[in-house]
C-alpha positions in Angstrom: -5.9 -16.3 -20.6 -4.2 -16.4 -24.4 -2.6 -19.5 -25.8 0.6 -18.3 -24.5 0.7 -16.9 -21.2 1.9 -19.9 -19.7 5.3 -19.2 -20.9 5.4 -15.7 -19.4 5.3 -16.7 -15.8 2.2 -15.0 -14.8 -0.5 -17.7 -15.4 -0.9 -18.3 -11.7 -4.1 -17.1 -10.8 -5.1 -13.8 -8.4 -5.3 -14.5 -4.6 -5.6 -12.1 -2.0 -2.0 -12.4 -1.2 -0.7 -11.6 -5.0 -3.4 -9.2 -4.5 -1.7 -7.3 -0.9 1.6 -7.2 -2.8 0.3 -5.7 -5.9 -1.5 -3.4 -4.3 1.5 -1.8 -2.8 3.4 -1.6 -6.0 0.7 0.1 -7.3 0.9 2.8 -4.6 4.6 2.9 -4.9 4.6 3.5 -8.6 1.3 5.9 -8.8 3.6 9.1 -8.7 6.3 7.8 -11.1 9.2 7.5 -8.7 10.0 4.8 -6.2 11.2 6.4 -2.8 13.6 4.6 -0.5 10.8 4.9 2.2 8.5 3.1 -0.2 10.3 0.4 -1.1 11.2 -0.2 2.7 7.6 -0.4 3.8 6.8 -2.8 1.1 9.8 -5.1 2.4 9.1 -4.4 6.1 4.7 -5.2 5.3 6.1 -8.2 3.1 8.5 -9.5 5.4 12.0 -8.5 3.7 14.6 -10.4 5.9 18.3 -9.5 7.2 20.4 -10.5 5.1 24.0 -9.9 6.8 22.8 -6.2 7.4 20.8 -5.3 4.4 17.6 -5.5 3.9 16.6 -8.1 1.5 13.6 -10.5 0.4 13.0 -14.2 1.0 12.5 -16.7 -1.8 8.9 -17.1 -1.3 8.1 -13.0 -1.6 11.0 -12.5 -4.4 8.5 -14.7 -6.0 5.5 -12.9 -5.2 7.4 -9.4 -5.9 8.9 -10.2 -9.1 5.4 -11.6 -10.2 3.7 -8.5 -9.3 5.8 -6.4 -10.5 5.4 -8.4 -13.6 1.5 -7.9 -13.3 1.6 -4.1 -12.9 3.9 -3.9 -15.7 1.1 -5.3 -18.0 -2.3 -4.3 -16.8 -3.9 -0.8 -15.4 -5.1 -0.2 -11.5 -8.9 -0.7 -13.1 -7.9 -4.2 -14.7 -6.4 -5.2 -11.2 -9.4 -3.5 -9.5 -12.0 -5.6 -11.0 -10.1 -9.2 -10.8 -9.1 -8.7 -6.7 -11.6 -7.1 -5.1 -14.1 -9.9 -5.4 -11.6 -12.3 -3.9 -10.8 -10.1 -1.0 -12.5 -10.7 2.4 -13.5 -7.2 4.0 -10.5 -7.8 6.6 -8.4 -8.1 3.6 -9.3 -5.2 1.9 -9.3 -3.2 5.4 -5.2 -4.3 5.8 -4.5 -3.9 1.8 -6.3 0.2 2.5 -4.3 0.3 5.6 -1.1 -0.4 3.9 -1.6 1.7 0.8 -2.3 4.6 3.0 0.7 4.3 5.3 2.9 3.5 2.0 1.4 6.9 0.5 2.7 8.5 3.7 5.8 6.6 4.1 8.2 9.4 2.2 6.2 12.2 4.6 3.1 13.4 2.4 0.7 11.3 -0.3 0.7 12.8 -3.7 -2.0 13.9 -5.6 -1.1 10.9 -7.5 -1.5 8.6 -4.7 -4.8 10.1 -3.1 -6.1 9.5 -5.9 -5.2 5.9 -6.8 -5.9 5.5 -3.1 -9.7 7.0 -3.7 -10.0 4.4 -6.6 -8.8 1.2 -4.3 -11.6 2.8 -1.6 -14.5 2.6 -4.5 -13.6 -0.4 -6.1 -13.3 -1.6 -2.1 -17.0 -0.5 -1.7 -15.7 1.8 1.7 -16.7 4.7 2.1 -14.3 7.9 3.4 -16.5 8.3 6.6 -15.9 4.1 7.2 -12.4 4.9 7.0 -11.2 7.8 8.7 -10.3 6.4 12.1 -7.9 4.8 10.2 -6.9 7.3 8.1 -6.8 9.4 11.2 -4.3 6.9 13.2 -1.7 6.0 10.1 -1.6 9.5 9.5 -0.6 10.2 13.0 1.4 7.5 12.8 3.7 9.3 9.6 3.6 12.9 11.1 7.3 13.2 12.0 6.6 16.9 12.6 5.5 16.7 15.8 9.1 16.1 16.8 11.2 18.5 14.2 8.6 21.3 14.5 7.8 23.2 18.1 4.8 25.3 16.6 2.9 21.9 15.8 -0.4 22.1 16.5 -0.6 18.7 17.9 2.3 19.8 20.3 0.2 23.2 21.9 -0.6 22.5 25.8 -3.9 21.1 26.6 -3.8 19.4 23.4 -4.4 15.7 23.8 -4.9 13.3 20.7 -7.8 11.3 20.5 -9.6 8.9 18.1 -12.7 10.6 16.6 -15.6 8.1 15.6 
């Protein structure tokens, strides 16, 4: 911490929390553009409130936004990597992958830009692919609108019946 970074609003120090919400901003910005689906996953995971019909943010997690935000702004994915992940429990890190991968998958398919900031977050997580996959496997289920718009789905032929692979 520098002489001055208590006037820049960002001296508070990482908690798992700050952590979650900076995880997903992250995600949201690793292909360089912030989809409407994004942003409402973020607000919906962070508890965005209804404000008169709109969607909107409370106080407490304008706060916590703004500050991440912030944080991004000024430090890479590998900076963040190495000052969270120690603090996070291994339920924590298990939500924060959870919610990265459905936020990759929010706008209908994860970009190569987001698989592979989601393969970083997995590393630096200690998890391995093969620890993960059931959940993969569900939140990808989950985001697979197709199997309403498309009649030649796979998922959709008869005697097809989904099923949790372990």
């Amino acid at each position: 911490m520098g002489l001055f970074d208590m006037f820049t609003g960002d001296s508070e120090e990482m908690n798992p929390h700050f952590a979650f919400a900076t995880s997903l901003i992250y995600m949201i910005g690793a292909d360089g553009k912030v989809e409407n689906e994004e942003v409402g996953q973020l607000l919906a995971v962070l508890g965005g409130e209804d404000n008169g019909g709109t969607i909107g943010v409370g106080a407490n997690n304008k706060q916590l936004l703004d500050r991440a935000f912030r944080y991004q702004q000024k430090n890479s994915v590998d900076h963040f990597l190495t000052e969270a992940a120690p603090l996070l429990t291994d339920a924590q890190k298990m939500c924060v992958l959870t919610n990265l991968l459905d936020s990759s998958l929010s706008d209908g398919t994860a970009a190569p830009e987001e698989q592979e900031l989601f393969s970083k977050f997995l590393q630096a997580f200690d998890i391995s692919e093969d620890r993960f996959k059931p959940f993969f496997e569900v939140i990808a289920l989950k985001n697979d609108r197709g199997v309403f718009t498309k009649t030649d789905h796979p998922s959709n032929q008869p005697g097809h019946t989904v099923q949790l692979k372990l």
